[in-house]
C-alpha positions in Angstrom: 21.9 -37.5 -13.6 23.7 -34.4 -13.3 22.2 -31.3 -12.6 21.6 -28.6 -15.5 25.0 -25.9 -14.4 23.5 -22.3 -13.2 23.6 -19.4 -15.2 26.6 -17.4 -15.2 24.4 -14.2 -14.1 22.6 -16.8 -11.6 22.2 -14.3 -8.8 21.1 -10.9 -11.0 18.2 -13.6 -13.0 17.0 -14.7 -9.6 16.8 -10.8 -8.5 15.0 -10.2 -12.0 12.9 -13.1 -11.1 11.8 -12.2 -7.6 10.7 -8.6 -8.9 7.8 -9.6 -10.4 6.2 -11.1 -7.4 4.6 -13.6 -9.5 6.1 -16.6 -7.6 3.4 -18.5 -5.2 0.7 -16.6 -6.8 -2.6 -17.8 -8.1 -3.9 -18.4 -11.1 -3.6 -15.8 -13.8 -6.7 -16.3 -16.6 -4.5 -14.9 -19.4 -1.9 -17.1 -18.8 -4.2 -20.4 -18.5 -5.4 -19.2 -22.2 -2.0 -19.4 -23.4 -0.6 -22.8 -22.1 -4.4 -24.2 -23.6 -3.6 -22.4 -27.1 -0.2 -23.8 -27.3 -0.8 -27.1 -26.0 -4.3 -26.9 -28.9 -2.2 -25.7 -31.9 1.2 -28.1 -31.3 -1.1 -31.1 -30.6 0.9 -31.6 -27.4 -1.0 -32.7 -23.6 1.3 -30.7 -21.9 2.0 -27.3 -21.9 3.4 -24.9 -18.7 4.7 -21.8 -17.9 7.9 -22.7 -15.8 9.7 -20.1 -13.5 13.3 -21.3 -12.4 13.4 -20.5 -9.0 16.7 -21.1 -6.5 15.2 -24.8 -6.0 13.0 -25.1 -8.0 10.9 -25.0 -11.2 7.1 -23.5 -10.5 4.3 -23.6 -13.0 2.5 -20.3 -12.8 0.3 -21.7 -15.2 -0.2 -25.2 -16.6 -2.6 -27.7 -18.4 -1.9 -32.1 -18.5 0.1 -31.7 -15.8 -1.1 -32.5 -11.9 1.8 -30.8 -10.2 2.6 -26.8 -9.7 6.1 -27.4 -9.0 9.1 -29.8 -9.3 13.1 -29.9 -8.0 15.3 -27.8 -9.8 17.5 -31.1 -10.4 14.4 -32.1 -12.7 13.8 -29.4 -14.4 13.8 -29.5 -18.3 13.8 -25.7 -18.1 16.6 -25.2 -16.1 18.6 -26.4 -19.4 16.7 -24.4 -21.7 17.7 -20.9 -19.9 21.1 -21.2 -20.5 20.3 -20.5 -23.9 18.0 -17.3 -23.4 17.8 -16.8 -27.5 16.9 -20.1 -28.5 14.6 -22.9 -28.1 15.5 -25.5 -26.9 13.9 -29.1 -28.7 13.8 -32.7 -27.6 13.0 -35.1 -29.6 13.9 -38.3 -27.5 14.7 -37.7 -23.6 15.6 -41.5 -23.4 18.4 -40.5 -26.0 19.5 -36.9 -24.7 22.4 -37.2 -22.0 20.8 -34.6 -20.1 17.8 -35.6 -19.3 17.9 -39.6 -20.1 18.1 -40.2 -16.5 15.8 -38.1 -15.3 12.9 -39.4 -13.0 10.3 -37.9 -14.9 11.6 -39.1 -18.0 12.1 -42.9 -16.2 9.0 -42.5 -14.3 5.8 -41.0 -14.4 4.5 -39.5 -16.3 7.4 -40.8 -18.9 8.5 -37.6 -20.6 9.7 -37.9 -24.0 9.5 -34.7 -26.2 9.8 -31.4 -25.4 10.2 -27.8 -27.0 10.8 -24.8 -24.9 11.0 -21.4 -25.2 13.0 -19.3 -22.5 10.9 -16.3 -21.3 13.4 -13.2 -21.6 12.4 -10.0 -19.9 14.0 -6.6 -20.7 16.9 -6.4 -19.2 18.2 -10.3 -20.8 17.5 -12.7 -18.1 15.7 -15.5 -18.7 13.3 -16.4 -15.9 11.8 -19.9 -17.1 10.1 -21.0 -20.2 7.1 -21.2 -22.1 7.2 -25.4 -22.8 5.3 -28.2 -24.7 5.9 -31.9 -23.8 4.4 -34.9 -25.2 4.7 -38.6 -24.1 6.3 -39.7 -27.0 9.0 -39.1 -29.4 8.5 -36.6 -31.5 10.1 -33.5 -33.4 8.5 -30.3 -34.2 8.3 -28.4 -37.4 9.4 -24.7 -37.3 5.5 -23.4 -37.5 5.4 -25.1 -33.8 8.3 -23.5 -32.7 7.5 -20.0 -34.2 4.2 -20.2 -32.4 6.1 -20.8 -29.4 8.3 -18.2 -29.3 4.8 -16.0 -30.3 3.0 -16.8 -27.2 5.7 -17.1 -25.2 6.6 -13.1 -26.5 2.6 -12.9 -24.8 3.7 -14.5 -21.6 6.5 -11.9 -21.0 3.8 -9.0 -21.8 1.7 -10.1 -19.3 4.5 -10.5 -16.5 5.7 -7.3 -17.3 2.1 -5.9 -17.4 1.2 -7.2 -13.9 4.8 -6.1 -12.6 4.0 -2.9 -13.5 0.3 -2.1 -12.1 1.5 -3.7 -9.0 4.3 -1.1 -8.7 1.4 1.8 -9.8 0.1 0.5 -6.8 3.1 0.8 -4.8 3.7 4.0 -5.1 0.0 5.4 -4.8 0.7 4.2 -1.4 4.6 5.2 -0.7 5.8 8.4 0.4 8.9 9.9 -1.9 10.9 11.6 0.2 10.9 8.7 3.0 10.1 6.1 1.3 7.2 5.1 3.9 3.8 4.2 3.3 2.1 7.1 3.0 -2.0 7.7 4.5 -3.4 5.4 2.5 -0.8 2.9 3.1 -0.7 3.0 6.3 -4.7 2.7 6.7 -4.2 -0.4 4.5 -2.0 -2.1 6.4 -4.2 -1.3 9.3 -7.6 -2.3 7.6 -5.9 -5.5 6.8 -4.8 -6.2 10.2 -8.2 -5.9 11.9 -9.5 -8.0 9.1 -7.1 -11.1 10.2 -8.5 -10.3 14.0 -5.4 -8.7 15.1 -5.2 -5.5 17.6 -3.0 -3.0 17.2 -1.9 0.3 19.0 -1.6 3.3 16.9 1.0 5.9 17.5 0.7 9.5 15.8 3.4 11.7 15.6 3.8 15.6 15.2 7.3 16.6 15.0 8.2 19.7 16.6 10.7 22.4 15.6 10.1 20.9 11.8 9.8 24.4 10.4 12.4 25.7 12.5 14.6 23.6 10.3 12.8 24.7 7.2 13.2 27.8 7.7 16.7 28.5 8.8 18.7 25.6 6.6 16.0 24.9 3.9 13.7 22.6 2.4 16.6 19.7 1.9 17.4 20.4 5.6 13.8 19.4 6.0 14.1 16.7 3.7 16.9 15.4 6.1 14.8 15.5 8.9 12.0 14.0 7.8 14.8 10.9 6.4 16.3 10.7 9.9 12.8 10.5 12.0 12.2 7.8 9.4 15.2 5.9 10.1 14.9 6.2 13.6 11.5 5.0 14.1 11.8 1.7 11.4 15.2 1.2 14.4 12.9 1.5 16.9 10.1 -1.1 16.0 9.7 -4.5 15.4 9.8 -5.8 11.8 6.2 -6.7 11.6 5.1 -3.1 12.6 4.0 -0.3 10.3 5.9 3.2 9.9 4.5 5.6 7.7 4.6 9.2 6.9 1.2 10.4 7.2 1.5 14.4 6.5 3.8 17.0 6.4 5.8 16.2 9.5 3.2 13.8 10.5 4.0 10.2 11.1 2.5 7.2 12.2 2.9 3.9 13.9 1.4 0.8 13.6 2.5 -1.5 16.3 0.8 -4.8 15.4 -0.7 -7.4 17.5 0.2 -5.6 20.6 -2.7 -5.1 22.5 -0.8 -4.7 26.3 -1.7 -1.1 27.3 1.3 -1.0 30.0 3.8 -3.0 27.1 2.3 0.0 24.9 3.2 2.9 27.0 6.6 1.6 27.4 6.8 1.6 23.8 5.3 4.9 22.7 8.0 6.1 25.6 10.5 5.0 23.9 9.8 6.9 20.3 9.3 9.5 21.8 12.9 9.2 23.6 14.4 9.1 20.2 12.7 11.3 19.1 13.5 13.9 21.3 17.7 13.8 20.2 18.8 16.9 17.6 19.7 16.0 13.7 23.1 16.4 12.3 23.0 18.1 9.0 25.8 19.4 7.0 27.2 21.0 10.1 24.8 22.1 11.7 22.8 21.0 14.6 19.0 20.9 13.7 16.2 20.6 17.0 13.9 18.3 17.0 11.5 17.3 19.0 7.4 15.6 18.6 4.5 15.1 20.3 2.7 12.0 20.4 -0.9 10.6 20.7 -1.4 6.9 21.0 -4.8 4.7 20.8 -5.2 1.0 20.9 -7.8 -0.8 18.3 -10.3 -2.4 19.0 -10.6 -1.4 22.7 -10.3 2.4 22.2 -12.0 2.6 18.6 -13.5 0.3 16.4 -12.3 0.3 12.6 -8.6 1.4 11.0 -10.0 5.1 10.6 -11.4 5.7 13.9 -8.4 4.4 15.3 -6.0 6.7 13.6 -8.6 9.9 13.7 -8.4 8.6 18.1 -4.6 8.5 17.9 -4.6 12.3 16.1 -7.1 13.4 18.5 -5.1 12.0 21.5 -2.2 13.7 20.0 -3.7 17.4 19.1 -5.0 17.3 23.1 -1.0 16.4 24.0 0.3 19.4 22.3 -2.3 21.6 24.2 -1.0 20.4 27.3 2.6 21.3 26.0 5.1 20.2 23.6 7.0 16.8 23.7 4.3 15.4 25.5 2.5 11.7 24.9 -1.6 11.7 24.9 -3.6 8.6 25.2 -7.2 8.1 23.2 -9.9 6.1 25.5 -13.1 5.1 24.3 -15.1 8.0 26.3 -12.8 10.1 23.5 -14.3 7.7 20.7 -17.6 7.9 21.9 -18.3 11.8 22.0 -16.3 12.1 18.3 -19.0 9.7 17.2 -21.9 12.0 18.9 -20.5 15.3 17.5 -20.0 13.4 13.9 -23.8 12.7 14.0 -24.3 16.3 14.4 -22.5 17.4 11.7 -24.1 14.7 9.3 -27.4 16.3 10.3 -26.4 19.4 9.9 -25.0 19.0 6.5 -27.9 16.6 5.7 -30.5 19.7 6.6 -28.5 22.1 3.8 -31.1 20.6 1.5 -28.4 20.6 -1.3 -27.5 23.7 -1.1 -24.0 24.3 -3.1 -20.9 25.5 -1.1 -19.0 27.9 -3.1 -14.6 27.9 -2.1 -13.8 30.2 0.5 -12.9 30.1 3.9 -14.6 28.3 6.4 -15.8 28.2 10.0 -12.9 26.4 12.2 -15.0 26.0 15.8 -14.3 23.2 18.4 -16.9 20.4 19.0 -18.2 22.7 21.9 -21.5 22.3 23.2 -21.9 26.3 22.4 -20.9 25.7 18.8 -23.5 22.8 18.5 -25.7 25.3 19.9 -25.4 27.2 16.8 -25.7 24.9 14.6 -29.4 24.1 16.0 -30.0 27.6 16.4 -29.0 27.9 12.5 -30.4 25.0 11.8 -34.0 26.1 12.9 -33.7 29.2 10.4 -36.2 28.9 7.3 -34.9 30.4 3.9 -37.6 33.2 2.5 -39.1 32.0 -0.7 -37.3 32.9 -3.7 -33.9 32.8 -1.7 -31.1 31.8 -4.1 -30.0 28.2 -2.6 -26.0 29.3 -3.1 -23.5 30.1 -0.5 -20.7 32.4 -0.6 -18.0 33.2 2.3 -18.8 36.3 4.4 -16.4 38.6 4.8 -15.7 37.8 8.5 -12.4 35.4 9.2 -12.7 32.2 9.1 -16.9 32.0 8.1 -18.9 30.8 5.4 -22.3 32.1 6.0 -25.0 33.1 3.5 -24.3 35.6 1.6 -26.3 38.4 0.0 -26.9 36.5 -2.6 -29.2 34.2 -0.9 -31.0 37.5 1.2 -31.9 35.5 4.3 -33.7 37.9 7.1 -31.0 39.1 9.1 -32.1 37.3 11.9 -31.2 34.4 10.5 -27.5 35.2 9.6 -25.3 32.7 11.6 -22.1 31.0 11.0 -22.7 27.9 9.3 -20.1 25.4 10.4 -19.3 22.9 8.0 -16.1 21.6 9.5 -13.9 21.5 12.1 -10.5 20.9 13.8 -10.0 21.2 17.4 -9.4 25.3 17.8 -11.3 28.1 19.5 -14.4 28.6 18.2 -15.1 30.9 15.6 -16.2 34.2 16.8 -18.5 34.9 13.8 -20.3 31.8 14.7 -21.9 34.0 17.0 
C-alpha cells in the first residue's frame, strides 16, 4: 500500500500545525461534544478529530475508537488534506486503491466507509480532519456532509480559540523589547520548579551605566543594551535555565537544578564577566557594567518569591559595597526579612482601616531605630472624633497624619508603611 504523497506546502502546514500547541494535549470537552454530535447525527460509531503530524495521525478527540494515534502510512486523513476544500468520501475502502490495502481496512477494526472533512485554518493549511467511519459500506447524503463541514467549521474555532488565549497568556508573561519572560514569568517558571522538587540558584542583576546610555545616545541606544545583555546571558546559560527581564535594567536568572554553591559561584562569576564588556552601537562605544546578587532555593529561602526578594536583597547590599560587585543571600538574610515583615504586618494591621491617601511615603531601612518608631507610633491613641484619613505631611519622603485627623502633637510621628533598603527617613523622627 503506498503512502498518501505530502503536501506540496508540507513543511509551512506542519509549522501551522505545531503553533497551536494542541498536539499531545489532553482532552478538550468541546471537542469530545462534537465528534459525539457527528458520530449521533450521521449514524456512524466512529467519529475523530485527526491532526496529521510528521509521522503520524493523532486524535485530539475521538469516540468508537480505542486508539489516540496511528502511523501516518495509515492514515485516511493524510489523503483527505490534499484536498483542503473538499470532503473527501469513501464508500468501499476494500474497492478504493488507496486505501484497499490498508491494515486497518484488512484488519481490525475492518474500516469500510469514511467521510472527512479537512480542518483549514486561516492562513489555508489543512492540519487534519474532522472524520466519520463506519464498518460497512456505505455512502452519505449531502445533509451528512454539510453537517460535517458545519462542525468541522466549530473545530477550527475552537483551535483557533485556544491558540489564541494561550498566546494572551504568553505575552502577559514576555517582556517586548527583549523578548524575555518578564516578573511574572520568571516567578512562574520558578514556582513551577520548586513544585517538581527541584533547587535552583537565583541570580539578580542591576545593570550599571544603563542611563548613561540613555542619556547620551537615547532610548533605542537603551533599547540596544537591554537586547545585548539579553543575548549575552541566554549564551551564557544552559538551555534549561530561565533568563528574564525583571525591571527596567533589571534582570534575572534562573539556573535550574543547580544546587552546588561552589559550581554556583563559578557561574554567577562568569555573567558577571560578560557582563562587564562595553556595547557596540551605531558607532559608538556604550559602558556597561552590573551588579549582582545571587541566592540558592530552598537552602537560602523557602518559596519562588522569597528567593527572588533574597537574590535582590543580596544584590542592593553588593552595590553598597561598590559597583560591579557579586552579593550572596544566606538564610540569616532570610530570616531577619521574615522578622521585620512581621512588623510591618502588625503595624499596618494596628491602622484599624484607616485609608491612605497618594502621596509620598516614608523610605527608612529595616533598622532597629525605625522599628523603634513604629512601636513608639504604634502606642499613640487617636482623640475621639479624629477623622480616620491620612494625608502626606509636608516633610520629604513622610506620610504622617495630617491636620485633618488633629492627633495631639505628641503623637505626630512618621508612619512607615514601606520600605527599601535606604537611610532612614529623617521625619520619622
Amino acid at each position: 500500500m503506498p503512502p498518501a504523497p505530502l503536501p506540496a506546502d508540507e513543511a509551512a502546514r506542519l509549522a501551522a500545525l505545531r503553533s497551536y500547541d494542541v498536539l499531545d494535549t489532553d482532552a478538550d470537552r468541546a471537542l469530545d461534544q462534537i465528534v459525539t454530535l457527528a458520530a449521533d447525527l450521521t449514524g456512524n460509531p466512529i467519529a475523530l478529530v485527526s491532526l496529521v503530524d510528521e509521522a503520524r495521525q493523532w486524535f485530539k478527540a475521538g469516540v468508537g475508537l480505542p486508539v489516540r494515534q496511528t502511523h501516518r502510512d495509515h492514515a485516511f486523513c493524510a489523503h483527505a488534506i490534499l484536498a483542503p476544500a473538499e470532503a473527501m468520501v469513501v464508500a468501499d475502502a476494500t474497492q478504493d486503491p488507496r486505501l484497499q490495502d490498508n491494515p486497518l481496512v484488512t484488519g481490525p477494526p475492518g474500516l469500510r466507509s469514511y467521510l472527512g472533512v479537512p480542518l483549514v485554518d486561516a492562513e489555508g493549511f489543512a492540519l487534519g480532519t474532522l472524520c466519520v467511519l463506519d464498518q460497512v459500506p456505505k455512502t452519505p447524503d449531502d445533509r451528512a456532509v454539510m453537517l460535517i463541514r458545519t462542525l468541522a467549521q466549530a473545530v477550527v474555532a475552537n483551535l483557533e480559540l485556544h491558540r489564541a488565549l494561550r498566546r494572551s497568556e504568553a505575552a502577559a508573561l514576555t517582556d517586548e523589547v527583549t523578548g524575555l519572560p518578564n516578573r511574572r514569568g520568571v516567578t512562574a517558571a520558578l514556582h513551577a520548579a520548586l513544585e517538581d522538587r527541584r533547587p535552583a540558584t537565583v541570580i539578580a542583576i542591576d545593570l550599571d551605566h544603563f542611563k548613561e546610555a540613555n542619556d547620551s545616545a537615547g532610548h533605542a541606544a537603551g533599547d540596544a543594551v537591554l537586547r545585548e545583555v539579553a543575548q549575552r546571558l541566554r549564551g551564557s546559560v544552559r538551555g534549561s535555565d530561565v533568563v528574564g527581564r525583571i525591571g527596567g535594567d533589571e534582570f534575572a536568572v534562573l539556573m535550574l537544578g543547580l544546587a552546588d554553591r561552589a559550581a554556583a559561584a563559578e557561574a554567577v562569576r562568569r555573567i558577571s564577566a560578560i557582563l562587564h564588556k562595553p556595547v557596540a552601537y551605531a558607532g559608538m562605544t556604550l559602558r556597561l557594567g552590573a551588579t549582582l546578587g545571587a541566592a540558592m532555593v530552598p537552602a537560602d529561602a523557602d518559596g519562588a518569591e522569597a528567593g527572588l526578594r533574597m537574590a535582590d536583597e543580596a544584590m542592593v547590599q553588593a552595590k553598597r559595597a561598590g559597583r560591579g560587585s557579586i552579593g550572596w543571600a544566606c538564610r540569616a538574610d532570610a530570616e531577619r526579612v521574615q522578622r521585620v515583615a512581621a512588623i510591618v504586618r502588625a503595624f499596618d494591621a494596628d491602622l484599624g482601616g484607616a485609608t491612605v491617601l497618594p502621596g509620598p511615603r516614608c523610605i527608612c531601612s529595616p533598622s532597629s531605630r525605625c522599628m523603634a518608631r513604629r512601636a513608639r507610633w504604634r502606642s499613640r491613641r487617636w482623640p475621639a472624633g479624629a477623622t480616620r484619613s491620612w494625608a502626606p505631611c509636608r516633610r520629604r519622603n513622610c506620610s504622617a497624619p495630617s491636620a485633618r485627623c488633629a492627633p495631639p502633637a505628641s503623637a505626630r510621628r512618621c508612619a512607615t508603611r514601606r520600605w527599601r533598603h535606604s537611610p532612614c527617613c529623617a521625619a520619622a523622627g
